[in-house]
N, C-alpha and C positions, 0 to 999 in steps of 0.2 A: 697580396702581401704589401704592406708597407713598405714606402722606398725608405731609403738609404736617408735620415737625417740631420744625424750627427755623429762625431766620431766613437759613440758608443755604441752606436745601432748600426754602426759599419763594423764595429770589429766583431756583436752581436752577429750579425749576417754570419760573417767569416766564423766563424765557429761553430754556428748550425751547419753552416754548407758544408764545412770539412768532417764534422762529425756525419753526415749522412755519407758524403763520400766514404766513408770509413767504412758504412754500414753494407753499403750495394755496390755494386760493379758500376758505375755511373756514366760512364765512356762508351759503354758497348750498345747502347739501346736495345734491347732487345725485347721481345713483345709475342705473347702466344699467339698463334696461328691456328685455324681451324685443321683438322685434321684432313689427311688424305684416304679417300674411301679404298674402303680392303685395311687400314692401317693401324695400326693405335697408338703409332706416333703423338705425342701433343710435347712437343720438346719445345724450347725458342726458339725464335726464329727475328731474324736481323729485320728490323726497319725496313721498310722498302720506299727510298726518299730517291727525287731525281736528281742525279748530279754525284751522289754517294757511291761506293762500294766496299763491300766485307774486304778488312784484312786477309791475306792470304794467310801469314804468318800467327795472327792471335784472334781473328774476327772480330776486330776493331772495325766500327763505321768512320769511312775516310771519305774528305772531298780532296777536290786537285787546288794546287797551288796557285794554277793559270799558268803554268809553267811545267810542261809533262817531264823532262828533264830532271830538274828537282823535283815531282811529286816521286820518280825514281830511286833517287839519292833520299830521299827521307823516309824508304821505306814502302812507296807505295801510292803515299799520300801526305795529305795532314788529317791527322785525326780528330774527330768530332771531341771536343771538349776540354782542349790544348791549346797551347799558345804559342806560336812564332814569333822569335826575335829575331829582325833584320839591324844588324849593326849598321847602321849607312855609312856610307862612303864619305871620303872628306871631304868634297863639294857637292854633296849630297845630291849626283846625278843619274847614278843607276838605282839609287833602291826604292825613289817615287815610283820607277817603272813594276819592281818586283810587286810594289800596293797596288798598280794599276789591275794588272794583269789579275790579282784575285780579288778585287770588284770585278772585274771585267766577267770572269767566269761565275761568278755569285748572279748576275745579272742573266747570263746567257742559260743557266738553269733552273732561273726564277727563285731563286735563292731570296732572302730580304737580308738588307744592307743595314752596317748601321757604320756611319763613318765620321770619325770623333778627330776634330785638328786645331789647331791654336796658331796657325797660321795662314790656311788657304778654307773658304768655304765649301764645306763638302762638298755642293752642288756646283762650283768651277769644278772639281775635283772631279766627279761625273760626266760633267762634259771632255774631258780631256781622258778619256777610259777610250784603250786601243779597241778597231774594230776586230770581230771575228772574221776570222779563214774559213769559209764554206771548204767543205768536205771533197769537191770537185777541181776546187782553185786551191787545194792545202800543200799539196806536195807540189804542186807546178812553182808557187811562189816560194817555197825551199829549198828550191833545187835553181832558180834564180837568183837567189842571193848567196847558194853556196859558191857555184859554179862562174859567175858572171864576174868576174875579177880577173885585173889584167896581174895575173901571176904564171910566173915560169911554169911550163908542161911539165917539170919533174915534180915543182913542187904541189900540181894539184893530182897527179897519181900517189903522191906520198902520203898526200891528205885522205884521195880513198880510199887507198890500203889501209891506214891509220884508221879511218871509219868505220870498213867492212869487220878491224878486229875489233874495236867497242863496242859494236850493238849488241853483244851479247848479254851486256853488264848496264847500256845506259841508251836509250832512244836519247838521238839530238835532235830529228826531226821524225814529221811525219810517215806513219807505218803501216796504216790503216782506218777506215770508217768508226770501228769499235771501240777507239781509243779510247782510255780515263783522261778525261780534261779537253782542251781546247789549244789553236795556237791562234796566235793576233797578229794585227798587222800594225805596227806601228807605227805608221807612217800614216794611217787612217782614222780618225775618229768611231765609234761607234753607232749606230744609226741613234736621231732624236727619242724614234719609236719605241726602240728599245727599252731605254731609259728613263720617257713617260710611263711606260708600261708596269714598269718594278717597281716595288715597295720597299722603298729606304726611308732612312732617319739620320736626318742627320746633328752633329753636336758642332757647333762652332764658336770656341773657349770666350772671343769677346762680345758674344751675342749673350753666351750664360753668366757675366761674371761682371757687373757693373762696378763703377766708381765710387759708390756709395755703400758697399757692401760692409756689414759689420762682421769681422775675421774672427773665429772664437778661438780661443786657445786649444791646437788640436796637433796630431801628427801627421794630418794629411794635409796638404795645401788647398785653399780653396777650390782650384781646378780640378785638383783627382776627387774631391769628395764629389762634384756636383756630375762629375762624368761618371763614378760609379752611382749613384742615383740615377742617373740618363738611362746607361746600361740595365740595373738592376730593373725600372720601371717597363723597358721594352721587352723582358727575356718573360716577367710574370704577370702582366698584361695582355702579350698575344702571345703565350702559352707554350711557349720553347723550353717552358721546364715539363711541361708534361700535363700541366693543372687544367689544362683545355682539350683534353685527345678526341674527344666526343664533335667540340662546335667547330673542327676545320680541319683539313689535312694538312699530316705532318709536315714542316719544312726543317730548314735551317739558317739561321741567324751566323751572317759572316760581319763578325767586327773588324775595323780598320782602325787601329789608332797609329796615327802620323805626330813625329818628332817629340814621341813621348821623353821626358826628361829634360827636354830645353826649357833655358828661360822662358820662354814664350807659357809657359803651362805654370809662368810663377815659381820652379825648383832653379837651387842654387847648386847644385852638385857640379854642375858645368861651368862653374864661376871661383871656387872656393875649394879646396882640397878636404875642409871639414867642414862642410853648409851645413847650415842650420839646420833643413831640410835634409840629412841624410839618412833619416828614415822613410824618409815619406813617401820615395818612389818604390821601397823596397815594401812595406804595406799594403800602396795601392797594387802590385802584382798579389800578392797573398792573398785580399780578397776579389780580387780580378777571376784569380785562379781559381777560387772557390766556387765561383759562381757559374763560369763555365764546365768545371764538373758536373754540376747539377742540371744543366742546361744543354740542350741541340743547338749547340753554339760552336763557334772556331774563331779562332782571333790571330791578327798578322797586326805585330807592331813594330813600326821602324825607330830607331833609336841614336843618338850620335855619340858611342860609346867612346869613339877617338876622342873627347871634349871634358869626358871626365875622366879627372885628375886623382880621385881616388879608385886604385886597383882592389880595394875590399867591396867596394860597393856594383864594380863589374861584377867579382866574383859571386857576392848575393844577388845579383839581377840576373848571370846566367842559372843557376841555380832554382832561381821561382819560375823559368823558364822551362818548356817543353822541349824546344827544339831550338838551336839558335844558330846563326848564319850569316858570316861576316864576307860584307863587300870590299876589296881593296880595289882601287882605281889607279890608275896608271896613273892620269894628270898631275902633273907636277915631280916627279919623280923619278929617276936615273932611267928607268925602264920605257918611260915615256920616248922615248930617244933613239932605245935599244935594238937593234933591228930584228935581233931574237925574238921579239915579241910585240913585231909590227903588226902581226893580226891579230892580237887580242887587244883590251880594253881596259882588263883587269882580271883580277883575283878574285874565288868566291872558297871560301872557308866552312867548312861542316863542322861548328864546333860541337854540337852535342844531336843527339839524337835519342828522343824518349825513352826510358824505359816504363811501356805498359802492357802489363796482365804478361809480366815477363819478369824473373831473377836476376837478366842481365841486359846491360843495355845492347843495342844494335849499335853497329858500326859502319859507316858507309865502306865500299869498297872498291871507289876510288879517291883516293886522298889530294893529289894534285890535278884541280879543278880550274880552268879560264871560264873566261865570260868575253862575250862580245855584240857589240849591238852593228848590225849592220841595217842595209837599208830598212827591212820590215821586219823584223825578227831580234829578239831579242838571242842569243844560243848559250849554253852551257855544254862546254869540251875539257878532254883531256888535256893539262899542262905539260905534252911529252918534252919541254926544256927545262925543266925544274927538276 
């Protein structure tokens, strides 16, 4: 298929892709199976990709977030063919981490990468990916950083009693061998090996987007057009919509777009209460999202939604959004101080959670959520002061 290249044959795309979505179940992948002898079974049957597992809830294909915790709170997973929005933090220090972490796991599954930034070149971006916690060393080093704190003896029996009653609702840490997803060490790099070894793509905004560039009158800024062309060329070239089942085994395409909506990507929305640009970012989601329907795709994008000035354009960016998830950070703020909330870090927000091949949306079912990054672990816990 032709890429992406002009704002006609984008919004083209975007309309084929939505009208098939329309047509087919497009999220669920699902693919006949030969039968089992004695049977006459020949019903669907779920993909079988490494790294993946069937929804319990609606048989959606899910990968992990790199983060077991939230792949929890969101249901399970993230679902093959959705998109993640991470609201980042005001000094944008925790939510690099939450992008790490699912490279990090795209990697460790052999997943292919594709990592789009206007700031950092994906490949520093790769080398700076936490390493993995072998399975032998996972719980020893979580139970070091929970435990290894010079905190009064009431307060750390308070904390395991507090622990022993959540796990029913939320793994914090390590549980088991079997587990869906991965945990990291962040205090570690991930091996070179690793990382030669994967097949990623990457987009790096001033390496695509010269000085000389002639700007055509459009509603996407130069950036999002040339990034969904990036995207579009990598998804129907190596066959993550399906057009190549035959010439290779199935995988999955993990997108990372970092500091979408900042200046830096050329949008004024962060600048201006009414930019010029104030459609542009909300198009590029619509045929973002298009396309990831049709496709063996997942996408995590971080965003600095605290910067813009208009509350309509939040509301349409959560809205083209599958799942969305806002970091608040201590630093700089009364709390920062507060000795209530000397061991967290910050605040992590569930603001929506998909509703698919379902009438009604899910709901997480714990609402007052912390975060804390301590020596090697990143955690997500209950807020019992709130």
């Amino acid at each position: 298929m032709a890429a992406v290249a002009t704002c006609d044959s984008v919004a083209g795309s975007t309309g084929s892709a939505v009208a098939t979505a329309s047509k087919r179940n497009v999220t669920s992948f699902q693919k006949r199976g030969p039968r089992a002898s004695g049977t006459n079974d020949s019903g669907p049957r779920l993909v079988s990709i490494a790294g993946t597992r069937p929804s319990v809830r609606n048989g959606q294909l899910l990968v992990s977030t790199g983060l077991p915790a939230l792949d929890q709170l969101l249901g399970g997973g993230l679902a093959v063919g959705t998109v993640l929005l991470i609201e980042e933090d005001k000094y944008n220090i925790y939510s690099p981490l939450l992008f790490k972490y699912f490279l990090a796991e795209g990697i460790v599954n052999g997943h292919t990468l594709l990592v789009a930034s206007a700031k950092e070149d994906p490949a520093n971006i790769l080398q700076e990916l936490p390493a993995p916690l072998l399975d032998d060393k996972c719980k020893k080093e979580f139970d070091e950083d929970v435990y290894n704190h010079k905190t009064p003896e009431s307060n750390i029996k308070m904390k395991i009693a507090w622990r022993y009653q959540l796990l029913p609702k939320m793994e914090i840490g390590p549980v088991s061998s079997s587990r869906f997803g991965h945990y990291y060490d962040a205090s570690k790099r991930m091996p070179q090996e690793l990382i030669e070894a994967s097949n990623w793509h990457g987009f790096f905004l001033p390496e695509k987007i010269s000085s000389t560039l002639k700007v055509e009158p459009c509603s996407l800024t130069p950036g999002y057009t040339k990034l969904l062309q990036f995207i579009q060329n990598i998804i129907y070239e190596e066959g993550f919509d399906g057009s190549n089942p035959q010439k290779k085994q199935r995988n999955i395409l993990r997108i990372g777009i970092q500091n979408l909506g900042s200046p830096l990507w050329g949008d004024d929305i962060c600048c201006a209460e009414n930019g010029g640009n104030s459609h542009s970012l909300t198009k590029f989601l619509y045929v973002l999202r298009g396309l990831l329907r049709t496709s063996l795709s997942a996408c995590i994008i971080t965003m600095p939604t605290h910067l813009i000035q208009n509350k309509a354009i939040i509301a349409r960016v959560t809205n083209l959004s599958d799942i969305v998830v806002g970091l608040e950070s201590f630093i700089g703020s009364e709390r920062e101080t507060n000795p209530l909330y000397k061991d967290y870090h910050g605040l992590i927000h569930i603001r929506q959670i998909p509703r698919l091949n379902n009438l009604i949306c899910d709901e997480s079912d714990v609402k007052d959520l912390a975060f804390k990054l301590k020596r090697k672990l990143f955690t997500i816990e209950v807020d019992f002061i709130s």
